[in-house]
PLY file of the C-alpha trace (Angstrom):
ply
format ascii 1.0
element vertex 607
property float x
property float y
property float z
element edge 606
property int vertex1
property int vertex2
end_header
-8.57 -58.03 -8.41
-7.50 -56.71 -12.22
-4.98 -54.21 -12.26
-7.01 -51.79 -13.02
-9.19 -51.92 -10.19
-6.01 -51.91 -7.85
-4.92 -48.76 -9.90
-8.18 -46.89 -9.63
-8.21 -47.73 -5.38
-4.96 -46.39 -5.23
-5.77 -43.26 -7.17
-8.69 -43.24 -4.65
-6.69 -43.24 -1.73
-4.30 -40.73 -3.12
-6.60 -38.16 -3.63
-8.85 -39.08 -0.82
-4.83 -38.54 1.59
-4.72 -35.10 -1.02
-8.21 -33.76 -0.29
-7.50 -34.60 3.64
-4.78 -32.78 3.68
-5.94 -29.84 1.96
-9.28 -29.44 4.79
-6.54 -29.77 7.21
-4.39 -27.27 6.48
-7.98 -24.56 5.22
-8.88 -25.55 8.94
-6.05 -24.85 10.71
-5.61 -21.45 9.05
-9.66 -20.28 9.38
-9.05 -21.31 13.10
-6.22 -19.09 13.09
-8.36 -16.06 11.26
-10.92 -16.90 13.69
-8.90 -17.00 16.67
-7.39 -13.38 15.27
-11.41 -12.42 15.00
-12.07 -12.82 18.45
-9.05 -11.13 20.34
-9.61 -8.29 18.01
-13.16 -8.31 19.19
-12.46 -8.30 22.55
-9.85 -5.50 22.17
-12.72 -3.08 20.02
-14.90 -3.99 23.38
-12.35 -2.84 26.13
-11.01 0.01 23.90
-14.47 1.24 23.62
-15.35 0.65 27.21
-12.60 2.44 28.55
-13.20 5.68 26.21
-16.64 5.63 27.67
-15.63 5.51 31.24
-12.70 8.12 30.06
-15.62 10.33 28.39
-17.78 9.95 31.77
-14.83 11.00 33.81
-12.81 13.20 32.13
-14.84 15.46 29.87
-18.61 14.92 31.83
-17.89 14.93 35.42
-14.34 17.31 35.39
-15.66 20.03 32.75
-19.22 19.08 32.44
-19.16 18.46 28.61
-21.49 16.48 27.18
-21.19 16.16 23.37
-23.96 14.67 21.56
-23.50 10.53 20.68
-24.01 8.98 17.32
-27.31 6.84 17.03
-25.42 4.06 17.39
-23.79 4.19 20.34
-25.19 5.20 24.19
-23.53 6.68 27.21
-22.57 3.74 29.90
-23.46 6.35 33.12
-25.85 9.05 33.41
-24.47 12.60 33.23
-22.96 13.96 35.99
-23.83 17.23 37.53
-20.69 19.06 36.65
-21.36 22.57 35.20
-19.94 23.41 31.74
-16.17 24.51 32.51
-14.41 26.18 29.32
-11.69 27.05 31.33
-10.74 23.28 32.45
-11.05 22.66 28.80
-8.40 24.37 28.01
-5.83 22.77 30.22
-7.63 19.03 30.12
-6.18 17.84 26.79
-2.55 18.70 27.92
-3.43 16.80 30.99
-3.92 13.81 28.55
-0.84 14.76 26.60
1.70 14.49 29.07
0.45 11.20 30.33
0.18 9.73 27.23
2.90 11.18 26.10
5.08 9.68 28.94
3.61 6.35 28.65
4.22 6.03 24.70
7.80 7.32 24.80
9.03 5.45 27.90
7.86 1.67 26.63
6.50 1.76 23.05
7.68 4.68 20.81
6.56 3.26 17.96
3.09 3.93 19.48
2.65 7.28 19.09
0.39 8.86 16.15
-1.87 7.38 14.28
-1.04 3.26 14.20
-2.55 2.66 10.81
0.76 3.97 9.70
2.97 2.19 12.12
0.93 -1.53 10.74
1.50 -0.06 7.33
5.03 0.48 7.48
5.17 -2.97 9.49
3.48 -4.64 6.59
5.70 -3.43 4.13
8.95 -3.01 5.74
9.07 -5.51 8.81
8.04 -8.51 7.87
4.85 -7.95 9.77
6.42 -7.48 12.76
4.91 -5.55 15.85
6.28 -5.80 19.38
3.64 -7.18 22.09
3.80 -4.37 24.02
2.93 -2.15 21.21
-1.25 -3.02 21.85
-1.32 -2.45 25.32
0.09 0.77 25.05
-1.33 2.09 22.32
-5.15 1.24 23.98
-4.14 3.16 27.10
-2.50 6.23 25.25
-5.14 6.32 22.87
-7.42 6.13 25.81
-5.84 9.06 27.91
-5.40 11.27 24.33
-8.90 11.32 23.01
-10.88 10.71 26.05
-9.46 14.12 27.76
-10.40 16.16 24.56
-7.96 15.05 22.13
-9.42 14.82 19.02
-9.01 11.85 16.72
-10.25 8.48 15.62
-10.34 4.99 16.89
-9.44 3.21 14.06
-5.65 3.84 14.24
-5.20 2.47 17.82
-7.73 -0.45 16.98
-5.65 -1.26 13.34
-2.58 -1.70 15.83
-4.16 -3.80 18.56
-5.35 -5.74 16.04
-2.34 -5.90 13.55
-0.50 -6.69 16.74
-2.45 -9.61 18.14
-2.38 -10.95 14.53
1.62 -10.47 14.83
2.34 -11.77 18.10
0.42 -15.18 17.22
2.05 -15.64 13.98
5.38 -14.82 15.59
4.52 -17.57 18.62
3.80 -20.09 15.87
6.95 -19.65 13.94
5.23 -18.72 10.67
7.03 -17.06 7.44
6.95 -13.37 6.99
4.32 -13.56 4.60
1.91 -15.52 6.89
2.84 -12.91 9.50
1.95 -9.90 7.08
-1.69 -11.81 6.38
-2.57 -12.15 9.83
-1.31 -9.08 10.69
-3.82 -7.56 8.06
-6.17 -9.81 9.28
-6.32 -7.90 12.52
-6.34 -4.75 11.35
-9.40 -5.60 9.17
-11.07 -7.51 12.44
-10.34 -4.29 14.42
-11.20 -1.89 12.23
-14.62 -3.69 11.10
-15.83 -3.97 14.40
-15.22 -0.69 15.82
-17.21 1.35 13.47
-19.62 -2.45 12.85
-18.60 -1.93 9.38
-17.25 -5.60 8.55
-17.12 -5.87 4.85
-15.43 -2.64 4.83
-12.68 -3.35 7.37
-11.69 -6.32 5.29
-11.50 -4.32 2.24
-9.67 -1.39 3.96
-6.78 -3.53 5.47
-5.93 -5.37 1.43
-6.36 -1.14 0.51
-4.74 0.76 2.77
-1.10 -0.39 1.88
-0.92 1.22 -0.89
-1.35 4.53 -2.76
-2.39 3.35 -6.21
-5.65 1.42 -6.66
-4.77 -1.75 -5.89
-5.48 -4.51 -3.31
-3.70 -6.77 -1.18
-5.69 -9.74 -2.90
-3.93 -12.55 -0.62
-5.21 -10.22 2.25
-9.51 -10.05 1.79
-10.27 -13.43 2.70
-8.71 -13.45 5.87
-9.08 -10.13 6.60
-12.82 -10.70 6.18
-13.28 -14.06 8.48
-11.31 -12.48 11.00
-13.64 -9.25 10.76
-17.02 -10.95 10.83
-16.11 -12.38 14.10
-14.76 -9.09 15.53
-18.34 -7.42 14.74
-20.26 -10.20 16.06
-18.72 -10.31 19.18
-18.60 -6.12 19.15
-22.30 -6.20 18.63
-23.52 -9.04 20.88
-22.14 -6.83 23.09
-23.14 -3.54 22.04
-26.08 -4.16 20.01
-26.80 -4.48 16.35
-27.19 -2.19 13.87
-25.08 0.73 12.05
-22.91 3.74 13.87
-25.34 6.21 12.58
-28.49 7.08 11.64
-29.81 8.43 8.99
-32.79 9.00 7.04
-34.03 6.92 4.18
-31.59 8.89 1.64
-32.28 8.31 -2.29
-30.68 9.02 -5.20
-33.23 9.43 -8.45
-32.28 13.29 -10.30
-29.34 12.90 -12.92
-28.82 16.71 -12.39
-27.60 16.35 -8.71
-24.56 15.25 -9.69
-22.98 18.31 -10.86
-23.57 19.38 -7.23
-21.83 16.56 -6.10
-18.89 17.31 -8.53
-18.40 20.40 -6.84
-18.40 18.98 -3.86
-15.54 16.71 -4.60
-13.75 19.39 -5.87
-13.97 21.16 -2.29
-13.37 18.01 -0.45
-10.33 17.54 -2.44
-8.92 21.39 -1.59
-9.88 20.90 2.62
-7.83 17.36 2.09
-4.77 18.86 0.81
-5.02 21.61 3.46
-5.60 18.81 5.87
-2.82 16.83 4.80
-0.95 19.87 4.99
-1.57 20.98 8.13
-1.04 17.66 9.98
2.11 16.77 8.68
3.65 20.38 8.53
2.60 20.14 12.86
4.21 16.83 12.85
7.47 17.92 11.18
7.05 21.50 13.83
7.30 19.01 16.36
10.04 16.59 15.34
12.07 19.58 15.12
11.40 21.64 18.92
14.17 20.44 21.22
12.38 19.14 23.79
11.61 15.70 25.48
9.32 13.90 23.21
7.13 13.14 26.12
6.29 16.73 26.46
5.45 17.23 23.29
1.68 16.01 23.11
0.81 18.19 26.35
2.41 20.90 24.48
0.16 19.69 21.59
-2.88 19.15 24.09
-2.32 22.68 25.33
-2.94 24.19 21.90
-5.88 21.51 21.15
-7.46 23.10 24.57
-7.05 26.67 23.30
-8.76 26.27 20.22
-11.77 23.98 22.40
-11.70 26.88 24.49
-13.88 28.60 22.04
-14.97 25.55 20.22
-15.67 22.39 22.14
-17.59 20.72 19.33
-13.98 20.22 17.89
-12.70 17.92 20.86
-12.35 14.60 21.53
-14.81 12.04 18.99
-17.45 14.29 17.33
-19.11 11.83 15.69
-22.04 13.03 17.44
-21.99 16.53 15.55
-22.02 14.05 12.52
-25.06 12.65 13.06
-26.99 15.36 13.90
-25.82 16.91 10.61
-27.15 14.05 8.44
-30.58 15.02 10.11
-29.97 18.69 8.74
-29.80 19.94 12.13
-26.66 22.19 12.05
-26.06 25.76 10.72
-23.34 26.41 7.81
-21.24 28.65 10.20
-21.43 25.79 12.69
-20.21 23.04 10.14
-17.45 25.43 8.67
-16.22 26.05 12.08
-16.58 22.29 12.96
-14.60 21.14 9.70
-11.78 23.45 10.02
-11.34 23.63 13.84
-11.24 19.57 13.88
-8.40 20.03 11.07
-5.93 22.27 13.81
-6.92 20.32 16.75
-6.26 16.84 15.12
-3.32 18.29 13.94
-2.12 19.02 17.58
-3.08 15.96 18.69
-2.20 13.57 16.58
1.18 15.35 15.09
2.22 16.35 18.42
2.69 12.65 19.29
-0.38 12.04 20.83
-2.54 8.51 20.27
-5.17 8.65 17.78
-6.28 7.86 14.42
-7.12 10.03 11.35
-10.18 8.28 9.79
-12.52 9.36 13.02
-12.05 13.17 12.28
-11.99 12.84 8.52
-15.85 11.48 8.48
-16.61 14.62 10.79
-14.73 16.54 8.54
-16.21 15.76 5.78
-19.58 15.34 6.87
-19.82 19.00 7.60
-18.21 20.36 4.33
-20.25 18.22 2.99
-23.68 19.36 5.18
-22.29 23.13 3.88
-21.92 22.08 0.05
-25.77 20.66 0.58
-27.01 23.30 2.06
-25.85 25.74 -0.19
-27.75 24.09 -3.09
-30.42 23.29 -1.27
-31.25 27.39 -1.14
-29.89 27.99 -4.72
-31.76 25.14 -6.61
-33.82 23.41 -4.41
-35.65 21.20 -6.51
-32.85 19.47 -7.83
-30.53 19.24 -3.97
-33.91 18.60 -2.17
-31.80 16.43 0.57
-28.67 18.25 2.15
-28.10 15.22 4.63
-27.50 13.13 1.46
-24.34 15.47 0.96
-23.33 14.67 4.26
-22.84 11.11 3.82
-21.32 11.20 0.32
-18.94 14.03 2.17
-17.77 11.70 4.68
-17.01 9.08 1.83
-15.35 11.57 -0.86
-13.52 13.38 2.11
-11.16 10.10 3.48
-10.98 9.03 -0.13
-8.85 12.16 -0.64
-6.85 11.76 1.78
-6.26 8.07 2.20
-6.51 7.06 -1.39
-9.13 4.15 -0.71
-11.87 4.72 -2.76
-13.49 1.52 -2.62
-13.15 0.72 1.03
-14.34 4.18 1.90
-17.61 3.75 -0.02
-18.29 0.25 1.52
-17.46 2.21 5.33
-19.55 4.88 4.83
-22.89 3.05 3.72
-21.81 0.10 6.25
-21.65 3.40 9.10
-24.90 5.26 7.79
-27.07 2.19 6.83
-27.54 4.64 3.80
-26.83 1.94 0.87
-28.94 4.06 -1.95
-26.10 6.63 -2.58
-23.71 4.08 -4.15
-23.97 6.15 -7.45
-23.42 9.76 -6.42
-20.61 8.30 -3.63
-18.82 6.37 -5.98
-18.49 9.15 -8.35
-17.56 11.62 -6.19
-14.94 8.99 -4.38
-13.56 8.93 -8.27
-13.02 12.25 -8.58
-11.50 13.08 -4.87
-9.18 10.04 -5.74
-8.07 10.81 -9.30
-7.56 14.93 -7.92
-5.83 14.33 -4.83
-3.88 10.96 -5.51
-0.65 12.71 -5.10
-1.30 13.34 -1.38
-2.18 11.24 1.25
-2.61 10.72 5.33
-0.76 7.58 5.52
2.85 8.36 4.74
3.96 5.14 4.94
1.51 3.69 1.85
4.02 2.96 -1.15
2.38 3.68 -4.59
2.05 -0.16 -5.82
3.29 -3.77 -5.02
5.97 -3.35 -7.07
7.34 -0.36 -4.71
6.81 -2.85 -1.46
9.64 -4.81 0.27
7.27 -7.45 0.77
6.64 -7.87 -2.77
10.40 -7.29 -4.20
11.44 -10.87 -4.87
7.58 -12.24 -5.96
8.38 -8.75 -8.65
11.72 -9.88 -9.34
11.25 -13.59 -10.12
7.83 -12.40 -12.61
9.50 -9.81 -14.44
12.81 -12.29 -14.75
10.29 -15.51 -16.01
8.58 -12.65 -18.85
11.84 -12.05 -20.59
13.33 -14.32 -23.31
17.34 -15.05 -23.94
16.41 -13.85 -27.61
15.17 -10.32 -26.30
18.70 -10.13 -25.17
20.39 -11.55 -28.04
22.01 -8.28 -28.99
24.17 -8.55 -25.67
25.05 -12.07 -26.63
28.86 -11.74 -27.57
30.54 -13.47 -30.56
33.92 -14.93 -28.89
36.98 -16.38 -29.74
36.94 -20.30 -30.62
39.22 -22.69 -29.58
39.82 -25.87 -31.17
39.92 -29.26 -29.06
43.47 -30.02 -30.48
44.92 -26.83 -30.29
48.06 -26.63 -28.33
48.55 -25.02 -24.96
51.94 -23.33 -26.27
49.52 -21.73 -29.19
46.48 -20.96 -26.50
48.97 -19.03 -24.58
49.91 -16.43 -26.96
45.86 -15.79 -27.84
45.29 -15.49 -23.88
47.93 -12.86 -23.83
45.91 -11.14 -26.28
42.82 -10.94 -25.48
40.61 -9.98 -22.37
37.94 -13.12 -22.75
37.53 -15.29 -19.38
35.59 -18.02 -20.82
36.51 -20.33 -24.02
34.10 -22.41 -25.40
36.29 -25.37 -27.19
35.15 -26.90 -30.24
35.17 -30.00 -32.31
36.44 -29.84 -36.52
33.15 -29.88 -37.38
32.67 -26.65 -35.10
29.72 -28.04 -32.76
30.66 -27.30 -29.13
31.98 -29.85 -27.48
32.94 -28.12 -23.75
34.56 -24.81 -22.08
36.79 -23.39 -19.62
37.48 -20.70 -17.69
40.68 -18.45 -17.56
40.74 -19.87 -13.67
40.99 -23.44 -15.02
44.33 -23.17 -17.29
46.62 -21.57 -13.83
47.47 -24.88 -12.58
48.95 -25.42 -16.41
50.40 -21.88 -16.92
52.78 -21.72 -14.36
53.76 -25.49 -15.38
56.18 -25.13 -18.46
57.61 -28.34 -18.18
54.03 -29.73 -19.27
52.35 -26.83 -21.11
53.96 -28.36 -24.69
52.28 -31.61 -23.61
49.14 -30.54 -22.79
45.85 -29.56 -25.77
42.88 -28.00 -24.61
40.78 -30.52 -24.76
42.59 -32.02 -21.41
41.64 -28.61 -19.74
37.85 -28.26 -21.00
34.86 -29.55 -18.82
32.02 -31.26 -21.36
29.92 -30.98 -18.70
28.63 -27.93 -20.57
25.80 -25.23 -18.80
24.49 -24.00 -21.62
20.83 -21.69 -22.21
19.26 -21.11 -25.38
16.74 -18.20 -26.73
13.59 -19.41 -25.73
15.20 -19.23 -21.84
13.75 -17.35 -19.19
16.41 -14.82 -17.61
14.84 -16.69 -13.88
16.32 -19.97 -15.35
19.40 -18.50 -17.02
19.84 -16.81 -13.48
19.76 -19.91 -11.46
22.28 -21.70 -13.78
24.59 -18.97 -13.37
24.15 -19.45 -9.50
24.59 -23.26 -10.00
28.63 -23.56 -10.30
28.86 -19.78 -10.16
29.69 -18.59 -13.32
29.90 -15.41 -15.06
29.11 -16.00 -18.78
26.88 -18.78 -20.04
27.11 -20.19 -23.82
23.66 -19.49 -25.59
23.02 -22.30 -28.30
20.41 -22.53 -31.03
17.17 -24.67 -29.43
16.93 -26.88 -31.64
20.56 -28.22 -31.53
22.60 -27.01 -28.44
25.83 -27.98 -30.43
25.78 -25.22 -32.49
27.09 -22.20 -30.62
25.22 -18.54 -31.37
27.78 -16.64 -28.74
28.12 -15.96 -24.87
25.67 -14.19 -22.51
27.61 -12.36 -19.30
25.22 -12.30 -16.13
26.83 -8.51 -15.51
24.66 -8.20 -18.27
21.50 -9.76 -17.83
21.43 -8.14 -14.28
22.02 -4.73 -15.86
19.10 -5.30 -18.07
16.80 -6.40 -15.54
17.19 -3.32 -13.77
16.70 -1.06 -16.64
13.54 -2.95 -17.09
12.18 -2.32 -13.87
13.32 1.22 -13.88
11.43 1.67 -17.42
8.29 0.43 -15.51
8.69 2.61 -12.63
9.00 5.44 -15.03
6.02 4.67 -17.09
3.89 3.80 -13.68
4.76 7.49 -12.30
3.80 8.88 -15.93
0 1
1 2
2 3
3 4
4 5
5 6
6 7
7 8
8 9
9 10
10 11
11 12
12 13
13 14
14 15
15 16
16 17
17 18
18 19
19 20
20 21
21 22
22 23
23 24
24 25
25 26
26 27
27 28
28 29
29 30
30 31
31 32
32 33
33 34
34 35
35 36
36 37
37 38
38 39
39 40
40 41
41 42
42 43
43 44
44 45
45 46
46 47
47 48
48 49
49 50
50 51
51 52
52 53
53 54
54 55
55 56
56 57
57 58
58 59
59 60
60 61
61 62
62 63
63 64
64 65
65 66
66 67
67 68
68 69
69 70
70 71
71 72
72 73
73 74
74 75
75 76
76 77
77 78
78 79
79 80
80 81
81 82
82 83
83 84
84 85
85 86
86 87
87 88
88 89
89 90
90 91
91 92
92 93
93 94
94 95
95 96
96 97
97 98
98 99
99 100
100 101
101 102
102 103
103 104
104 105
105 106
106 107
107 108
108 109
109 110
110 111
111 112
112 113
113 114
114 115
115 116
116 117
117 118
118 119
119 120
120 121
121 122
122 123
123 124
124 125
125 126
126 127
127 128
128 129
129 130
130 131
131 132
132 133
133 134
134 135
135 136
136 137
137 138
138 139
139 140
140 141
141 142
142 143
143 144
144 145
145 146
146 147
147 148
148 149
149 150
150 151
151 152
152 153
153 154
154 155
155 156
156 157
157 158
158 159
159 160
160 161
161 162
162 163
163 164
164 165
165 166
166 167
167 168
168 169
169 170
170 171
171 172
172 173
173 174
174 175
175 176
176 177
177 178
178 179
179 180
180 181
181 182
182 183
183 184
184 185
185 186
186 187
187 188
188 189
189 190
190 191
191 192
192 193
193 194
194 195
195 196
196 197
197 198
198 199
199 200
200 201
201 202
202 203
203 204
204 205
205 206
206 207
207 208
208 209
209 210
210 211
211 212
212 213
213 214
214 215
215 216
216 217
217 218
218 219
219 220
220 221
221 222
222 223
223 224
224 225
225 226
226 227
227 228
228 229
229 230
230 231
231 232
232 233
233 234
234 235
235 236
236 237
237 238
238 239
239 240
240 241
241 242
242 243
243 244
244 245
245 246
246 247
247 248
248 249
249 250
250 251
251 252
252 253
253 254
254 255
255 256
256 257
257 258
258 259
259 260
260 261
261 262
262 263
263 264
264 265
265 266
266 267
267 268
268 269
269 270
270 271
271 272
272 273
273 274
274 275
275 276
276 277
277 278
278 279
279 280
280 281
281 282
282 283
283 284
284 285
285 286
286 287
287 288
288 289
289 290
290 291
291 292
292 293
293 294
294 295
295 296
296 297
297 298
298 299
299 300
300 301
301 302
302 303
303 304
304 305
305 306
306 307
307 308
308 309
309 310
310 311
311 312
312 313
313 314
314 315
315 316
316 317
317 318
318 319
319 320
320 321
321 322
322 323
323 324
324 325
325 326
326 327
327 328
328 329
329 330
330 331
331 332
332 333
333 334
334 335
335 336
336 337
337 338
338 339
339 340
340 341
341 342
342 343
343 344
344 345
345 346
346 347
347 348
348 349
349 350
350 351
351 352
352 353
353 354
354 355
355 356
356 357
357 358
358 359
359 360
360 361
361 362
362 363
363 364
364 365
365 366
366 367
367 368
368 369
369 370
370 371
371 372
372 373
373 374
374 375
375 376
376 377
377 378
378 379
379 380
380 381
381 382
382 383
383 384
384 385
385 386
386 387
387 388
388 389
389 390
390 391
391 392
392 393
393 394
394 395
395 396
396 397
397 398
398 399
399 400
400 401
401 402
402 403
403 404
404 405
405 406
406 407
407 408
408 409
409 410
410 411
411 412
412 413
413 414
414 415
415 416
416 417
417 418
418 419
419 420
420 421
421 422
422 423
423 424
424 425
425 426
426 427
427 428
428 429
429 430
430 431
431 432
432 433
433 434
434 435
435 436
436 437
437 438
438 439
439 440
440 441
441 442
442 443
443 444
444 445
445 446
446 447
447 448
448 449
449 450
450 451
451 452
452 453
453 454
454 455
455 456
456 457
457 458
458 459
459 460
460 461
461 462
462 463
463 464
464 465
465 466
466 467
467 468
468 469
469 470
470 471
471 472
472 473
473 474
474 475
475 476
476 477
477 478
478 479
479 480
480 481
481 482
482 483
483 484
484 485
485 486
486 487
487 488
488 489
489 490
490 491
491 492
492 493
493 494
494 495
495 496
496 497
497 498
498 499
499 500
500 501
501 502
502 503
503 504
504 505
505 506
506 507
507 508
508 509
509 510
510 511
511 512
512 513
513 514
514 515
515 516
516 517
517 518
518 519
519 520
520 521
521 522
522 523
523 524
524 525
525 526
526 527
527 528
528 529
529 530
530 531
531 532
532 533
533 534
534 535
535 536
536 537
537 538
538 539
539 540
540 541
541 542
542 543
543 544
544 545
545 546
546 547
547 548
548 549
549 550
550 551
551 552
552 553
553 554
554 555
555 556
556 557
557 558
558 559
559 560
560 561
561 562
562 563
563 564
564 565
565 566
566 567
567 568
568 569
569 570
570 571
571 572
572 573
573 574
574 575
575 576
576 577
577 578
578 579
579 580
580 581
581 582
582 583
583 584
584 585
585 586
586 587
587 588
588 589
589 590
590 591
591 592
592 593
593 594
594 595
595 596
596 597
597 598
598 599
599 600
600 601
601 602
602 603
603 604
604 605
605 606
């Protein structure tokens, strides 16, 4: 066999070893993401089971409310024969608040609210971590809160079951933080997609969600999205295909419409701020009564009763009033008092302590400002709003962008949610606008604004920024120093060291090229000698072993060769010939510039 042939075989087997291992390791993490799909899939199934066995119980067969279900979804039992009760109303949510309340606050604190914060602020500041029992108790709290007239959303207590499946396996398998953060993302998407059978859009909403500028977890999507396809098939083989709601076959086709929807972003963005407003001004009302925290949510529950007292439509889900206001079915008076009563009572609920999540009421919210916007033009110009329901939709979309700053994510939910794909156009514009107006606000307290703002990104941030500057855009820190020459006497270096306040020498030859260097450390063992210090030139003391960087350096590489023998002060040299000595870079220094570039970027990202 030539030697060629025996080279090209073993190239073959090389890369045939490379490409094996590379399927190996793609497997074993898509059986992870898969693995992550289906727990989160089987958690969306109980946690939905048990609010419709909580529903039956609680609201149908105690008070005898019966709120209407989205298309999407159908009652497990037929209705009881309760009477309508408004006066159990009123004291069933604080029923569900102290419960909860007790549950949360005795074995998982970190439970209570809405738990798309608690997987944010995991993400970001704990490596990804969530406690086991965080899931459990967060399905059963959630449970008891919304289920006994508490109003709020599933997605928050899904987002955590998932995020903390995702967490506890990566934890079990003694992966990095950073694999821990993915999966953990991974199960929120795979939660959050198959709860409301919106895959695509859970995937997109976990990489979103972190943070409060437009940008994406990128290293997020992929598995976000395998783990979310599996959640919804499983969800739907169970439940059925097909989207949450129903809707009519909406279209977009009059260029004039959108001014309409304009001003309805505009009002979206004004009931978001007040939204925003009111929850977390509750919350912090709250955090500050001294009281047991496990009384708090019936307290909470107590007030959410008061105001379902006189408005039931405002408890519990509501996604039923949604869909019957994409069909145009609802008056203006009933959608104002829909959108601002489930404002106070998620407030109560949620920012009491209660179990809930915040992206449930915002698509009722803004589903009914955005019936009332649709309606309105429908009677003043109704050849050009001809559809109010159409406003509904775009309302829910525009409405959580405002307040959650995802924009894209929120599109992709809403058309995933309505099967209502042909208002891309007016959605995404008035998504735009909601986002640009009302970026400075947002639900999730815990988002940061970008990656460079998140723990989990600080030394990725540090080690780019450090390999995009040069030496030579710091030569005008680089310090001319004092010389010494190889045959210079100790006797003579002693009077110059008296003199001056310079810790490093570099030592050169008669022709001036650099031929070592030492430290003020390395001439002690010789100063306190006098007996030897006439003896002694500094070439004995110098190391040639020289660390030297030059201007074409990258401050990450200049960094490390500080770190290497720990040094303060490194000799920069020309490139071209590293004997010729241009002066001496400090690392006080370098590190001092570094952080006025990052602060300089910080200010110029909040500008």
């Amino acid at each position: 066999m030539s030697i060629l042939s025996r080279l090209k075989k073993s190239f073959n087997v090389v890369v045939g070893k490379d490409r094996s291992v590379r399927i190996a390791y793609a497997g074993k993490w898509f059986f992870y993401f898969i693995i992550i799909g289906v727990i989160a899939g089987l958690g969306s199934i109980v946690f939905h089971c048990l609010c419709q066995i909580g529903l039956h119980y609680f609201m149908d067969f105690i008070a005898g409310y019966r709120p209407p279900s989205p298309a999407g979804e159908h009652h497990f039992f037929s209705p009881s024969s309760t009477s309508f009760n408004r006066f159990t109303l009123l004291f069933l949510p604080a029923f569900g608040g102290i419960i909860s309340g007790w549950l949360v606050y005795t074995f998982a604190p970190e439970a209570e609210g809405h738990g798309t914060d608690a997987a944010i602020d995991a993400y970001h500041s704990r490596g990804g971590f969530i406690r086991g029992r965080v899931p459990i108790v967060k399905t059963i709290a959630s449970v008891l809160t919304l289920t006994t007239g508490g109003s709020g959303g599933r997605e928050g207590p899904i987002a955590q079951i998932g995020a903390g499946f995702g967490s506890f396996l990566a934890t079990k398998l003694k992966l990095s933080d950073r694999e821990r953060r993915i999966m953990m993302a991974a199960g929120i998407g795979a939660g959050v997609g198959s709860i409301f059978r919106a895959p695509l859009a859970g995937a997109l909403f976990a990489a979103e969600v972190l943070y409060k500028d437009s940008e994406f977890e990128s290293e997020v999507i992929i598995p976000a999205g395998v783990s979310s396809v599996v959640a919804y098939c499983l969800f739907c083989l169970v439940f059925g295909w097909g989207s949450l709601f129903d809707s009519p076959y909406f279209h977009f086709y009059n260029p004039l419409e959108l001014g309409p929807y304009i001003v309805l972003a505009l009002v979206l963005v004004v009931i978001g701020v007040f939204y925003i407003k009111m929850f977390y001004g509750v919350t912090k009302f709250f955090k500050s009564m001294n009281i047991p925290n496990h009384i708090k949510p019936a307290i909470g529950g107590l007030c959410v009763g008061i105001i379902g007292f006189f408005l039931p439509q405002t408890l519990a889900f509501g996604y039923g009033f949604a869909q019957k206001a994409l069909y145009n079915e609802l008056t203006i008076p009933f959608l104002f008092a829909l959108a601002i009563g489930k404002i106070i009572t998620t407030s109560f609920s949620i920012g009491s302590g209660g179990s809930g999540g915040v992206f449930g009421p915002s698509i009722v919210i803004g589903g009914a400002m955005g019936g009332i916007v649709g309606k309105i033009f429908n009677q003043i110009m109704p050849g050009v709003v001809t559809e109010p329901g159409a406003f509904v939709v775009v309302g829910m979309a525009g409405f959580f962008t405002a307040v959650s700053n995802t924009p894209i994510s929120t599109i992709i939910f809403v058309s995933e949610m309505t099967n209502s794909y042909h208002l891309l156009l007016p959605s995404l514009l008035v998504c735009s606008v909601s986002y640009l107006a009302a970026q400075k606000w947002t639900i999730y307290n815990k988002q940061v604004k970008s990656k460079v703002d998140s723990p989990a990104h600080a030394g990725d941030f540090f080690v780019d920024i450090l390999q995009a500057i040069r030496v030579k855009d710091l030569m005008h820190l680089v310090k001319k120093v004092s010389l010494i020459a190889r045959n210079m006497p100790f006797s003579q270096f002693k009077k110059l060291f008296s003199e001056t306040k310079q810790h490093y020498f570099p030592v050169m030859d008669q022709h001036e090229r650099l031929v070592g260097i030492f430290s003020s450390t390395d001439i002690r063992g010789v100063l306190f000698s006098e007996e030897i210090e006439s003896l002694v030139v500094m070439e004995d003391i110098c190391t040639s072993d020289i660390i030297t960087t030059t201007p074409s350096d990258d401050l990450n590489s200049v960094l490390k060769k500080f770190t290497t023998k720990n040094i303060d002060s490194l000799p920069v040299v020309k490139d071209d010939d590293h004997g010729v000595l241009i002066g001496m870079l400090n690392r006080r220094e370098v590190i001092s510039y570094y952080n006025q570039r990052i602060l300089e970027m910080k200010n110029r990202v909040g500008n």
